[in-house]
C-alpha positions as a printed Julia matrix, in Angstrom:
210×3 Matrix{Float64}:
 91.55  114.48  103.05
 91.22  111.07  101.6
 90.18  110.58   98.24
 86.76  108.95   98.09
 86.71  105.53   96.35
 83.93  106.12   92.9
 82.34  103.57   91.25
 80.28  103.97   88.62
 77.3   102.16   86.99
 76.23  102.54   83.36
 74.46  100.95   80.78
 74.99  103.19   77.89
 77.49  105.33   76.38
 78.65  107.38   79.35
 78.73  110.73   78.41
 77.63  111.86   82.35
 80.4   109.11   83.09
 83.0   111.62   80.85
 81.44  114.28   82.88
 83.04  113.18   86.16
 85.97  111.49   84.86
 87.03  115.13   83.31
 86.35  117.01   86.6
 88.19  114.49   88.91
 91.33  114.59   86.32
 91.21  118.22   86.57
 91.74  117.61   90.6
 87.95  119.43   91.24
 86.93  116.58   92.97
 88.04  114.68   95.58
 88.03  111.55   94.56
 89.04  108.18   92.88
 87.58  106.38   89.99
 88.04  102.4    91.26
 85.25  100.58   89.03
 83.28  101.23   85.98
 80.85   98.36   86.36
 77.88   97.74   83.63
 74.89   95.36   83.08
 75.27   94.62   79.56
 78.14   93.53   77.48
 79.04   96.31   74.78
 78.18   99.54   76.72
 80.58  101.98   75.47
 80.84  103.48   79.21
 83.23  100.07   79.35
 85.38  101.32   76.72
 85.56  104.84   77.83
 87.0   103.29   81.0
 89.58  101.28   79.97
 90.87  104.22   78.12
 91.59  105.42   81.61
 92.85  102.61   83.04
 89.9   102.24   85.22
 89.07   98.74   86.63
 85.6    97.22   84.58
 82.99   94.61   84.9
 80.42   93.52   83.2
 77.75   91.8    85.21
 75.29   90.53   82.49
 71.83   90.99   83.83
 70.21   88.43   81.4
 72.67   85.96   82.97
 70.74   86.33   86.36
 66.88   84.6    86.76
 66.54   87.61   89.46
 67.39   90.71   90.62
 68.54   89.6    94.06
 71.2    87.63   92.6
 71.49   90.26   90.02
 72.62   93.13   92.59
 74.3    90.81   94.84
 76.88   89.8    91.9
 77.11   93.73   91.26
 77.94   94.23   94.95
 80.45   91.64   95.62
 82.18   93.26   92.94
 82.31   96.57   94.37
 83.06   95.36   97.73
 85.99   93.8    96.28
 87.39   97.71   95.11
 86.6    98.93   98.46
 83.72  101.45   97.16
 82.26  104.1    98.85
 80.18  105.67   96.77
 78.3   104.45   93.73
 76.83  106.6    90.78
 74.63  105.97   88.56
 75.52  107.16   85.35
 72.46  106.14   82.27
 72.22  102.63   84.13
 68.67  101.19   83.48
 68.66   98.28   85.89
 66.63   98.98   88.95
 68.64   98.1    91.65
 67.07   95.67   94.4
 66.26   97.44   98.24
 69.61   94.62   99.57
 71.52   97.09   96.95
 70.2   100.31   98.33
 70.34   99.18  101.91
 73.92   98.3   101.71
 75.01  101.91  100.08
 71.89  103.79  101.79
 73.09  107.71  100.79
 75.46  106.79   99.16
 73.97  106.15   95.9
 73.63  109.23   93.79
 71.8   109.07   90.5
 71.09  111.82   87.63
 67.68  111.93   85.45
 66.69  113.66   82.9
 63.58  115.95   84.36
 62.81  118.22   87.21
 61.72  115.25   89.6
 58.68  114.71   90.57
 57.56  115.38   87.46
 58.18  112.44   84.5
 60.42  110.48   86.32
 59.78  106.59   87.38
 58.93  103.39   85.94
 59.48  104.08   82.2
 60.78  107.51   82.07
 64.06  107.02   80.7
 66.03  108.53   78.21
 64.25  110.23   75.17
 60.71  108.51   76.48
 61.45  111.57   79.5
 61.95  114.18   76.62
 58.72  112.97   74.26
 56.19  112.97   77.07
 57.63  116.62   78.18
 56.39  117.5    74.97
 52.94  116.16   74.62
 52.25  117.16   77.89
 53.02  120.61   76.82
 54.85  121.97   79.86
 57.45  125.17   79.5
 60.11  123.87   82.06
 61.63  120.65   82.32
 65.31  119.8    83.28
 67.76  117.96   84.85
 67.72  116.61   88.33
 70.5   114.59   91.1
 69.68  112.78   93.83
 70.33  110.17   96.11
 68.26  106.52   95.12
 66.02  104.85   97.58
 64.49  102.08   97.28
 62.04  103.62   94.73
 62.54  104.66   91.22
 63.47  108.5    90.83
 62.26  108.92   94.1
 65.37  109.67   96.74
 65.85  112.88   98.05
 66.53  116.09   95.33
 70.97  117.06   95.82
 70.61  119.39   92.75
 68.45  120.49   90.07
 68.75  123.02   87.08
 65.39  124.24   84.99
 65.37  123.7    80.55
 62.67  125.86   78.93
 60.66  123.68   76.15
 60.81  125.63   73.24
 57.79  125.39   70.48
 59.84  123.45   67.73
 62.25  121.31   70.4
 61.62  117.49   69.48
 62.9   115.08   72.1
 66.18  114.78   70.25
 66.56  119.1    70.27
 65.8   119.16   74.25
 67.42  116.05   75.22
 70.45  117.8    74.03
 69.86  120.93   76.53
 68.68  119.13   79.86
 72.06  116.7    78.54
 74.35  120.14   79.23
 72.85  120.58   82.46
 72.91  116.73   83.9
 76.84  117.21   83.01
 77.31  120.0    85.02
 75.29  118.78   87.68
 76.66  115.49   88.22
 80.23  116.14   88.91
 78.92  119.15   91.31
 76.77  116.73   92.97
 79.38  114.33   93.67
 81.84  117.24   94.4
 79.63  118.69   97.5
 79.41  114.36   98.69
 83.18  113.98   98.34
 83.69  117.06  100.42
 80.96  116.3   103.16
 78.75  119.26  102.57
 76.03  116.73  102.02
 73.4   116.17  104.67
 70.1   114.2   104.66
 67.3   114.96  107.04
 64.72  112.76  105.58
 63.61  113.76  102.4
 65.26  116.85  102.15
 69.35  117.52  101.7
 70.93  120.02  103.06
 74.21  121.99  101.56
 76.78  123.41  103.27
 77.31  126.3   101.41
 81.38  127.34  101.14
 81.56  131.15  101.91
């Protein structure tokens, strides 16, 4: 079968981006890495790549008055690797609906809590963990799933459940759900690469391997 052509977005450092580059070096997924593509200059996600050898860009998004223009320099640059599938690996841009259109299912994305719950406009990074906390819930997690044209709102691929323990701080249980977004990721990607994906509207389906 035909290795499926990766790229990956990322604004940060890129640990869910280490994630998947370990598991498709291992041969676990079928796949190729062609593009590690970020919005801001100095994301370590950039440097992580190179150390592979993997193609970069960095499309600036201050240098854009819009996000139109914004996501239509990010895809002429993955048209130009031939990609097939994009992650989303930490990247805090929302992407415009011409972006999602052109890669609709095809864009998987990983947050930080059992979506529905703390996940949109806002909810990113340790701002997901702290409001887990006041709100005083017992399970949070990790959750995968494709991106529509809303934010954290495209059908669920995966998701694995964190308990909030009394004396976790955002820092203590971003560390746990971090465990789980790494293992789901690559798994997530895994079952796409190998067609056992299948959306029928919101919900995706799995085709289980005996």
């Amino acid at each position: 079968m035909q290795k499926v052509r990766i790229a990956v977005l990322a604004s940060g450092s890129g640990t869910n981006f280490q994630a998947l580059i370990d598991e498709i070096k291992a041969n676990n997924i079928n796949a190729e890495l062609v593009l590690v593509l970020s919005d801001r200059a100095g994301a370590y996600a950039i440097d992580r790549a190179k150390g592979y050898g993997i193609r970069t860009e960095i499309v600036d998004r201050q240098g854009y008055s819009n996000r139109e223009d914004f996501c239509k320099a990010m895809l002429e640059e993955l048209s130009v690797v031939g990609a097939e599938l994009v992650v989303l690996a930490g990247f805090l841009s929302i992407l415009a609906s011409s972006f999602v259109k052109a890669y609709e299912g095809r864009i998987i994305n990983v947050h930080p809590s059992l979506i529905p719950a703390f996940c949109g406009s806002g909810f990113y990074g340790d701002r997901v963990h702290k409001a887990v906390i006041e709100y005083g819930v017992k399970l949070t997690g990790a959750t995968v799933h494709f991106v529509d044209e809303g934010t954290d709102s495209g059908p669920i691929i995966l998701q694995a459940a964190v308990e909030v323990e009394e004396d976790d701080t955002p820092s203590t249980l971003g560390a746990k759900v971090l465990k789980h977004e790494h293992r789901l990721l690559p798994a997530a990607v895994k079952l796409y690469c190998d067609g056992r994906l299948k959306l029928e509207g919101r919900r995706v389906r799995i085709n289980r391997e005996e």
